[in-house]
C-alpha positions in Angstrom: 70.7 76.1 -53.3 71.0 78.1 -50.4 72.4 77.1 -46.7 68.7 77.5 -45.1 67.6 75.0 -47.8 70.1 72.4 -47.8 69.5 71.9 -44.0 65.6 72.2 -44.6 66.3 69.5 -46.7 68.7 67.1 -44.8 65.8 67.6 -41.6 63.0 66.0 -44.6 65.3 64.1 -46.0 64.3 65.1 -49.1 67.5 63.4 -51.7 67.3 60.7 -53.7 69.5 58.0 -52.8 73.0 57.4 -54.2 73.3 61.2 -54.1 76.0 63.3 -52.5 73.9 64.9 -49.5 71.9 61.0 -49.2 76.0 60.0 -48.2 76.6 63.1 -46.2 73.6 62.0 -44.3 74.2 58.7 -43.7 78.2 59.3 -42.9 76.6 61.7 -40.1 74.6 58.9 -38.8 76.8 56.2 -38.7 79.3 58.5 -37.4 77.0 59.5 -34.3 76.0 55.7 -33.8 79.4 54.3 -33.8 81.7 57.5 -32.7 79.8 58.9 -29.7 81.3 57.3 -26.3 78.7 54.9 -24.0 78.9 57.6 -21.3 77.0 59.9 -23.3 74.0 57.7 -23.0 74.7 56.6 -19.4 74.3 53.3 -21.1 76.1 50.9 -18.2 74.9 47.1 -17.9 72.6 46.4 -15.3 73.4 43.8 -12.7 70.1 42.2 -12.4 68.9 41.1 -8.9 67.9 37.2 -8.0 64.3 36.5 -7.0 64.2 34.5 -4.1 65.6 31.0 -4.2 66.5 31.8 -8.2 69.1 29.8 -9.6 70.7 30.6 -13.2 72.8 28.7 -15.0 75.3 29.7 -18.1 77.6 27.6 -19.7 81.3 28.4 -19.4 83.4 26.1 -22.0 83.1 22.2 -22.5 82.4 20.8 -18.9 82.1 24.5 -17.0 78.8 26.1 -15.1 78.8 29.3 -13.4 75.8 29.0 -11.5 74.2 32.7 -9.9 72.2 31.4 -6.5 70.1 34.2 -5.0 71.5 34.4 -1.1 67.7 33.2 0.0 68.4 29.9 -1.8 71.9 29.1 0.8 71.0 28.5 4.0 73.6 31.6 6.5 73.4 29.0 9.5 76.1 26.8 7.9 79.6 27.5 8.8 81.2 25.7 5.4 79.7 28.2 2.4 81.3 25.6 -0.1 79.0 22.6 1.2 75.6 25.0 1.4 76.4 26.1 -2.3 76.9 22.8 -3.4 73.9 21.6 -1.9 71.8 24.6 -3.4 72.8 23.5 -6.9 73.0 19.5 -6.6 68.9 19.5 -7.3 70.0 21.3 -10.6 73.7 20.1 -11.6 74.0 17.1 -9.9 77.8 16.1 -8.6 79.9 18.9 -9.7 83.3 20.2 -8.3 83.0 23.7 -7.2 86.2 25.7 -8.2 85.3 29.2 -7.1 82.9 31.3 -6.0 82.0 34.7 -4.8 79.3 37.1 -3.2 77.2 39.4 -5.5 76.4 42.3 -3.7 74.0 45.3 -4.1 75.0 48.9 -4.4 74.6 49.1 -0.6 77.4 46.0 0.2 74.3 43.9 1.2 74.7 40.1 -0.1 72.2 39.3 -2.5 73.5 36.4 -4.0 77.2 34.0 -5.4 78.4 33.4 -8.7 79.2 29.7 -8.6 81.6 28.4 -10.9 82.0 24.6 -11.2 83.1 21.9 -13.8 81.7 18.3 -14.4 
C-alpha cells in the first residue's frame, strides 16, 4: 500500500477494528485529547457574574457554606460589611457564623459581588 493511500485511508477511516492502523489511529487521538496543553484551546474557566440580588450556595464539608452574594444584594451604606453579609444570607441560612469573606471583582477591579464562607 502506498503512503498517499494509507493516509487516504486513516482520513475515511477505512480499517477494521482490532487492526494495526485502527490502533495507530486511536493512539493519535487519545494522544491529542489528553497530551495537547489547555492553552492551546484557550480553554480558561469562566467566572460567572451574579444577577442582581443572586445568592448561590455550595456546600464546603459537614457544617460549611460558602455563599456567592451579588454586591446589589449588600446594602454599601453600612459601615460593618460582616453584619450586611450576614443579613443578606440569614433569609437563606439562618444563624450561621461567618468565618471569611472576600470581594469578587470584574476584570475592571469593579465589585460585583463576596464569596461568603460560614459554618453552622
Amino acid at each position: 500500500m502506498s503512503f498517499g493511500r494509507t493516509i487516504k485511508s486513516y482520513l475515511l477511516w477505512t480499517h477494521p477494528r482490532g487492526g494495526f492502523h485502527y490502533d495507530v489511529m486511536v493512539t493519535l487521538i487519545l494522544a491529542f485529547i489528553f497530551l495537547m496543553p489547555r492553552s492551546v484551546f484557550k480553554d480558561t474557566p469562566r467566572v460567572r457574574s451574579l444577577n442582581p440580588g443572586e445568592i448561590v450556595l455550595h456546600a464546603d464539608g459537614l457544617n460549611g457554606f460558602i455563599f456567592d452574594i451579588s454586591a446589589s444584594a449588600v446594602s454599601d451604606h453600612e459601615s460593618d460589611q460582616q453584619a450586611a453579609l450576614a443579613r443578606a444570607i440569614a433569609p437563606i441560612a439562618g444563624n450561621v457564623e461567618i468565618t471569611r469573606y472576600e470581594p469578587l471583582r470584574d476584570a475592571t477591579g469593579k465589585v460585583t459581588g463576596y464569596r461568603v464562607w460560614t459554618r453552622k
